[in-house]
Backbone as CSV, one residue per row, in Angstrom:
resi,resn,N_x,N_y,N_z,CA_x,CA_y,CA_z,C_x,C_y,C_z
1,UNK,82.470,97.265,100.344,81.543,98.353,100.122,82.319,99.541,99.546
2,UNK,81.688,100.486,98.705,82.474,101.466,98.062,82.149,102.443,98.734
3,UNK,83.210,103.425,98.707,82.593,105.390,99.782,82.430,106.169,98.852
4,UNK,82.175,106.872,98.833,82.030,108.103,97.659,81.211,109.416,98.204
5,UNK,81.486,110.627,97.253,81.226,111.964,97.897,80.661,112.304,96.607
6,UNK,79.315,113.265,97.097,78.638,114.159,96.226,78.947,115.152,96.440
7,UNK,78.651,115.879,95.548,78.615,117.394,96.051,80.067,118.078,96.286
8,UNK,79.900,119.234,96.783,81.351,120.240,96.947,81.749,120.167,98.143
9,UNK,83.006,119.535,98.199,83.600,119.402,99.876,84.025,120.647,100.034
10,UNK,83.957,120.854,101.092,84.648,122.581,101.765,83.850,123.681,101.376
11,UNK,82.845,123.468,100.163,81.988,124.694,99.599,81.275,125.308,100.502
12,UNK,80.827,125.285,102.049,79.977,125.741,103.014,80.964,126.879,104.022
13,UNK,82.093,126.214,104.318,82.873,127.245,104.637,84.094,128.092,103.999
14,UNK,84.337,128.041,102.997,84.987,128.634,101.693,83.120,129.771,101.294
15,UNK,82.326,129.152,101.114,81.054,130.428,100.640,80.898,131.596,102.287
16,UNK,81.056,131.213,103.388,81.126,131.752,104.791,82.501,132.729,104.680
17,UNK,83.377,132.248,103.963,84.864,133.061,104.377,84.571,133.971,103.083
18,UNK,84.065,133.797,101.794,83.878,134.728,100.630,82.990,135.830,101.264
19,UNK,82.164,135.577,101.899,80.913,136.418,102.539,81.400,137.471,103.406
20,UNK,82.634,136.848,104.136,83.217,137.563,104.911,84.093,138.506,104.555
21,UNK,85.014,138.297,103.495,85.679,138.805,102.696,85.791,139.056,101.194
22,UNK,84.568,139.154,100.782,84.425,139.685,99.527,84.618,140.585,98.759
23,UNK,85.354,142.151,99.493,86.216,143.298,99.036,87.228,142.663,98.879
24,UNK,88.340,141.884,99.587,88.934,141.273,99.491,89.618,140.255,98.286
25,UNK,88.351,139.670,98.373,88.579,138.420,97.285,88.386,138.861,95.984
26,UNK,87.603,139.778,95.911,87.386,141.073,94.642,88.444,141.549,94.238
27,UNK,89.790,141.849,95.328,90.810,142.632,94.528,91.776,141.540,94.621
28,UNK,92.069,140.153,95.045,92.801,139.006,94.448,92.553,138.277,93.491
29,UNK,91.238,137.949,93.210,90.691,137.180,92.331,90.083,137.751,90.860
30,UNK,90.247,137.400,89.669,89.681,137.899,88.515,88.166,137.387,89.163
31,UNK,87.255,138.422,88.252,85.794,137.949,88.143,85.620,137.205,87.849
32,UNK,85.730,136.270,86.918,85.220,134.920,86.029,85.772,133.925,87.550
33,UNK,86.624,134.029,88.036,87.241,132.763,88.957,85.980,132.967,90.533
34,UNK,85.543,134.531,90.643,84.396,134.324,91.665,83.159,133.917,91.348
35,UNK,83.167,134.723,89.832,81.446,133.566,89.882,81.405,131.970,89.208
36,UNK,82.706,131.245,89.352,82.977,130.023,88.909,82.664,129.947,90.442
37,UNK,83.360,130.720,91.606,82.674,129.782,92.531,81.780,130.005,92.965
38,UNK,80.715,131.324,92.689,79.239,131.845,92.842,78.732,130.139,92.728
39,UNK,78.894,129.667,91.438,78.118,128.698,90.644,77.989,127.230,91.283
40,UNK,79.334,127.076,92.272,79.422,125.581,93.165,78.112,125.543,94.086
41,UNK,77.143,126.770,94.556,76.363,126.392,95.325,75.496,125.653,94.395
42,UNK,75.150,125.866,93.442,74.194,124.639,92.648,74.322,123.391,92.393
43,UNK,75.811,122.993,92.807,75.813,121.654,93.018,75.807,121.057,94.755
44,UNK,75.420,121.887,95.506,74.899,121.567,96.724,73.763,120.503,96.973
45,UNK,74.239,119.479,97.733,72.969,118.734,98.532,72.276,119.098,99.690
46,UNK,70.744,119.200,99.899,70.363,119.356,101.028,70.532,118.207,102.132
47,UNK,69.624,117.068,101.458,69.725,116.068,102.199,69.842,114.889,101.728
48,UNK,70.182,113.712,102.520,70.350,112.290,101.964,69.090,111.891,101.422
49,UNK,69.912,111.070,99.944,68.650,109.959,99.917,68.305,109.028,100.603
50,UNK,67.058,108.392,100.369,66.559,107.061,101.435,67.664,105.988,101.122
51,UNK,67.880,105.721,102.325,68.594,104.381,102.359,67.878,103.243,101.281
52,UNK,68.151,102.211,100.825,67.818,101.605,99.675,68.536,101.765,98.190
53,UNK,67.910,100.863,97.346,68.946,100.961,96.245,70.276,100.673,96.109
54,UNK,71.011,100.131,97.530,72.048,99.819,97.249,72.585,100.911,98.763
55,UNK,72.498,101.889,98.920,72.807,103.084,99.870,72.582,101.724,101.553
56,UNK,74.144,102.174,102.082,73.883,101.646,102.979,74.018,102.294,104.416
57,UNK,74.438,103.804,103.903,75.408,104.989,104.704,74.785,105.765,103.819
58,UNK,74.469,106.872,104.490,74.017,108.378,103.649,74.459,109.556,105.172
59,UNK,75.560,110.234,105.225,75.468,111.394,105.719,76.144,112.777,105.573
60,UNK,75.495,114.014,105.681,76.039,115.335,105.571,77.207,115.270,105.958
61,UNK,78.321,116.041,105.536,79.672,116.144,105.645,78.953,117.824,106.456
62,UNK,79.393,117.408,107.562,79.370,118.900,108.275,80.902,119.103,109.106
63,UNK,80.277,119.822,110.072,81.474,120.193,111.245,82.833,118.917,110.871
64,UNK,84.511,119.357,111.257,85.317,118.235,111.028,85.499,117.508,109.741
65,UNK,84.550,118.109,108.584,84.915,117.588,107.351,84.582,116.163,107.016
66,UNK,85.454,115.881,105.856,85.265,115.074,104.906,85.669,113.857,105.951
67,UNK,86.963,114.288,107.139,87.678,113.106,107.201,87.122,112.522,108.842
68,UNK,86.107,113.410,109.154,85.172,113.263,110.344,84.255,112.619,110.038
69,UNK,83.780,112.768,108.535,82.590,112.006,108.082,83.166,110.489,108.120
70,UNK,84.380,110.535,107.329,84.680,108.705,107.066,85.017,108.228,108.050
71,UNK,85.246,109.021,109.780,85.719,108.269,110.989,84.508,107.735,111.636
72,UNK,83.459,108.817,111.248,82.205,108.492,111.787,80.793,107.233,111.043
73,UNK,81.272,106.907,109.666,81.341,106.301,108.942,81.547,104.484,109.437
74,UNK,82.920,104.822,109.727,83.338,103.144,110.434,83.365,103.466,111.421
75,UNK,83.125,103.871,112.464,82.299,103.586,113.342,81.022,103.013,113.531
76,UNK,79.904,104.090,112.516,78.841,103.175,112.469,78.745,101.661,111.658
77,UNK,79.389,101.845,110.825,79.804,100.617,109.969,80.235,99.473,111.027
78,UNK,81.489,99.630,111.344,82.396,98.847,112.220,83.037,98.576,111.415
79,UNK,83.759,99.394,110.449,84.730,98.752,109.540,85.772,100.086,109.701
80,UNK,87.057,99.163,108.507,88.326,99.682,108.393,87.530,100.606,106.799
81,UNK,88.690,101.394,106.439,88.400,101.911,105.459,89.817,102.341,104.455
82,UNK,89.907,102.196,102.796,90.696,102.822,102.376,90.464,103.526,101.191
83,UNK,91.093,105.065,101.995,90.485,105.644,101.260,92.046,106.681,100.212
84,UNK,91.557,107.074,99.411,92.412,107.730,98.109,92.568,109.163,98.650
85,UNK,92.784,110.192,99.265,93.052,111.497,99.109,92.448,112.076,97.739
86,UNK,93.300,112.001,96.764,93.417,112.452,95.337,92.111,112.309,94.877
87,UNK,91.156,111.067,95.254,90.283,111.001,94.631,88.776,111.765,95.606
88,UNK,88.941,112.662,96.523,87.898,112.902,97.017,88.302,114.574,96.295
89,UNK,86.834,115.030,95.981,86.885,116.062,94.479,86.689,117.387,95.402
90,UNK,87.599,117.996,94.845,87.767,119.541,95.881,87.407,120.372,94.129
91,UNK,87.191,121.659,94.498,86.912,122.460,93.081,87.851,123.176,93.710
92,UNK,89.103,123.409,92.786,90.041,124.856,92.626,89.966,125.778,93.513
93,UNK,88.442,126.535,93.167,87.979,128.030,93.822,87.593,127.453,95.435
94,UNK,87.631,126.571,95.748,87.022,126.086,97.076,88.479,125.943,97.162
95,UNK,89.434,125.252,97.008,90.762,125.491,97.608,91.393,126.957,97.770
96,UNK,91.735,127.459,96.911,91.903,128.774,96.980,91.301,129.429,97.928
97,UNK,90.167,129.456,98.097,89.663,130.663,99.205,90.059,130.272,100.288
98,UNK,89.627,128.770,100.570,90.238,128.183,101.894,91.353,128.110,102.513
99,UNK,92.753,128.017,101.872,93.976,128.093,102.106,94.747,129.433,102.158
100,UNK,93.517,130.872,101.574,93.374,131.973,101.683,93.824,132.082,103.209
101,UNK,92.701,131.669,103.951,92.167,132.353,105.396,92.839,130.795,106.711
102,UNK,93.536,130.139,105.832,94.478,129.011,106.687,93.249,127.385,107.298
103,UNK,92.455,127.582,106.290,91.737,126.205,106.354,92.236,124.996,105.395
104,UNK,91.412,123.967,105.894,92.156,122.578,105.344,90.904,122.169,104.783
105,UNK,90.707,121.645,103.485,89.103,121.411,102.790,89.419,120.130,103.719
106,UNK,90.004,119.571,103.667,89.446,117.871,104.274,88.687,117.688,105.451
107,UNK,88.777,119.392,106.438,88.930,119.304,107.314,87.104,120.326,108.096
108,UNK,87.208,121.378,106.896,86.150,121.877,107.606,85.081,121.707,106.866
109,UNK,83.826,122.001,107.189,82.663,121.638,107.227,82.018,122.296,105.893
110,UNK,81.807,120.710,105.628,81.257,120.589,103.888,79.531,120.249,103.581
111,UNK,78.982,121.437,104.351,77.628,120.810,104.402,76.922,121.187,102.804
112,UNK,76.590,120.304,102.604,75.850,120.577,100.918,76.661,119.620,100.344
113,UNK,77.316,118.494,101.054,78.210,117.511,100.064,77.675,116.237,101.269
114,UNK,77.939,115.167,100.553,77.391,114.072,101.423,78.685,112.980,101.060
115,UNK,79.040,112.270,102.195,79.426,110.747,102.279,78.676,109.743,102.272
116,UNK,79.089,108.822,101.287,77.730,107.380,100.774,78.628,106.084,101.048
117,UNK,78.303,105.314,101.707,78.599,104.166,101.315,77.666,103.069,100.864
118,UNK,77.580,102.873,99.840,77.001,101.490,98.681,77.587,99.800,98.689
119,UNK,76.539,99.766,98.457,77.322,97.528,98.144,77.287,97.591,96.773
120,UNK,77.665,98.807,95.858,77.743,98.745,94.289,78.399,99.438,93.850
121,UNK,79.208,99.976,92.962,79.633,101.025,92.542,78.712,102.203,91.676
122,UNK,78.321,103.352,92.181,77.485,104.479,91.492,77.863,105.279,91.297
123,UNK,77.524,106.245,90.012,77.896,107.288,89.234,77.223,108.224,89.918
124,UNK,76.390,108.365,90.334,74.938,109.257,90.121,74.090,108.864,91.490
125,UNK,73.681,109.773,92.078,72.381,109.661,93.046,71.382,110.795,92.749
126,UNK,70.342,110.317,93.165,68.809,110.878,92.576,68.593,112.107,94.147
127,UNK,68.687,113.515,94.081,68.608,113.978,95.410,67.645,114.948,95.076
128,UNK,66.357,115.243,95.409,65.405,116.433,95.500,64.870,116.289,93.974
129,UNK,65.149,115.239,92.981,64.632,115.282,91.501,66.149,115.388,90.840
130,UNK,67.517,115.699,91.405,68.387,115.616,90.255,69.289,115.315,90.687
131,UNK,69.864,114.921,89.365,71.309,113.856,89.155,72.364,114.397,89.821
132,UNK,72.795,114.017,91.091,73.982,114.662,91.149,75.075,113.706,90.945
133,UNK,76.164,114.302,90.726,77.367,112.967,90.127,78.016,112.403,91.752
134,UNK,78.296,111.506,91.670,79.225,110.534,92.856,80.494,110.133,92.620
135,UNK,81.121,110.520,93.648,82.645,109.743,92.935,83.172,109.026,94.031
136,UNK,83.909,108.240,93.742,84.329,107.009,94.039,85.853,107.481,94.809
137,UNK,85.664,107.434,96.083,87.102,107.570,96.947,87.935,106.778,98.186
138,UNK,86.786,106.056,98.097,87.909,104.597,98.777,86.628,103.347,98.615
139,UNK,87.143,102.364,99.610,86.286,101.050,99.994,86.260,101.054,101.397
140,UNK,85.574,100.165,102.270,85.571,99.758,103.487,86.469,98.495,103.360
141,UNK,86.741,98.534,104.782,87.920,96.788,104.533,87.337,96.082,106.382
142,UNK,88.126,95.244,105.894,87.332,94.244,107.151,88.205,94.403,108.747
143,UNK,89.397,95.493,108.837,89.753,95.739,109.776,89.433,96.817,110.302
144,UNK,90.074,97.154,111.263,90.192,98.554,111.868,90.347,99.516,111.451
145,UNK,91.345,99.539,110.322,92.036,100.546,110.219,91.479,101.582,109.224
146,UNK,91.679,102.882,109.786,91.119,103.965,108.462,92.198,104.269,108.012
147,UNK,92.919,103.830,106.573,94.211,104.305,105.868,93.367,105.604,104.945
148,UNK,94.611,106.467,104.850,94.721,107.414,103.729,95.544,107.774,103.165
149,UNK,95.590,106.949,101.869,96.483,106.879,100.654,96.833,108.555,100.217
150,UNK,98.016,109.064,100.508,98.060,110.526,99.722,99.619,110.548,98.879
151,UNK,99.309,110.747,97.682,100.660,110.609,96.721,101.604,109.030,97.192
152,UNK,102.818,109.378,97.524,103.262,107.929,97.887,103.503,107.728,99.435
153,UNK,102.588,108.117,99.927,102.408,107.635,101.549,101.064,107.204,102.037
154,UNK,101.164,106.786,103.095,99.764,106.171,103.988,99.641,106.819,105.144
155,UNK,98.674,107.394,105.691,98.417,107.822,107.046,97.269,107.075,107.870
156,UNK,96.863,107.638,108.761,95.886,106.714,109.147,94.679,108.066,110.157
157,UNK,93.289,107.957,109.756,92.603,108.673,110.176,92.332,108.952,111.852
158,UNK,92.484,109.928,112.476,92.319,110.012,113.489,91.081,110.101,114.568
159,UNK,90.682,110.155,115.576,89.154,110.446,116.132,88.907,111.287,115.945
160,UNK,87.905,111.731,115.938,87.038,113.243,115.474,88.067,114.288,116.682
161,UNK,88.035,113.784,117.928,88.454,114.860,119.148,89.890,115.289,118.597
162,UNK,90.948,114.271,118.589,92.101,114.449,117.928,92.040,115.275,116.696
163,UNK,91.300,115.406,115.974,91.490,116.141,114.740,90.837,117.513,115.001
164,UNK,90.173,117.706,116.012,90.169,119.126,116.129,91.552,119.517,117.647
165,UNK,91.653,118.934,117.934,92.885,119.298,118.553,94.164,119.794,117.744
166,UNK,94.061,118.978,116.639,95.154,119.166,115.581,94.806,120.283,114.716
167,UNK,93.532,120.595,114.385,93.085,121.781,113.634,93.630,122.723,114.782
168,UNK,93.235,122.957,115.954,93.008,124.137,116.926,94.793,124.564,116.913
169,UNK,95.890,123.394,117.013,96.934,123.424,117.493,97.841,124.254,116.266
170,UNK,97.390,123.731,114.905,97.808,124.399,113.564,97.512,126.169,113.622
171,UNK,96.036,125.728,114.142,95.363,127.947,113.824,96.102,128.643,114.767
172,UNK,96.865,127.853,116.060,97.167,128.801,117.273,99.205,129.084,116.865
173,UNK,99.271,128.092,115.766,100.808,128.058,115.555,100.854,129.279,114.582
């Protein structure tokens, strides 16, 4: 089965930390680079499409991120998963703000972006009347294991509890 992400990972709390600090980000950032990321809320999803068509997994990337979604993922699945780092799509201005204020996009809550898993490979899902693009960032595999391929290493995904332990333990260092 293939995984893939719509939408803007991290764009929900990167638009929360701009909100918060927007005098701020006004005197670091040129204009053209804030309303490049004004513009990411329009590629926001509300909600999943209907299961069908191939969709065998449809859910909001919220609280815990991208990498909470794919733990929670095989779980419901009951599968292993491998997935690419590199290939799950962060926008620039969503990094930047985030690594601003000491967040991790993988990590916090990407609501307006969705995790899919398909029995096909898809470009495109149909959400509220429009095309939003899909991209392709790992497969499911028939074991246990959740790998994550990043540059030339492998890690392996942790439980949702563990990974906010590890978030909490990073913000308090």
């Amino acid at each position: 089965m293939i995984i893939s992400v719509c939408g803007p990972i991290g764009y929900e709390t990167a638009a929360k930390l701009s909100d918060m600090h927007r005098e701020e980000l006004k005197e670091r950032f040129p204009s053209f680079f804030l309303r490049q990321f004004e513009e990411i809320e329009d590629e926001t999803i509300d909600s999943c499409p209907e299961t069908g068509d191939g969709i065998l997994y449809c859910r909001q990337i919220t609280e815990g991120g991208v990498y909470r979604a794919l733990w929670e993922a095989g779980e419901t699945l009951g599968c292993g998963m491998k997935v690419a780092n590199r290939d799950i799509p962060i926008r620039q201005e969503v990094i930047e703000i985030l690594e601003l204020y000491g967040e991790t996009p993988y990590e916090c809550s990407s609501r307006g972006s969705l995790l899919i898993v398909t029995d096909k490979m898809i470009d495109e899902i149909i959400c509220g009347g429009r095309h939003v693009p899909a991209f392709m960032i790992g497969i499911t595999t028939g074991s246990n294991a959740r790998v994550l391929e990043d540059k030339d290493s492998l890690r392996y995904l942790t439980p949702p509890s563990r990974q906010e332990k590890d978030i909490a333990d990073r913000k308090n260092s």
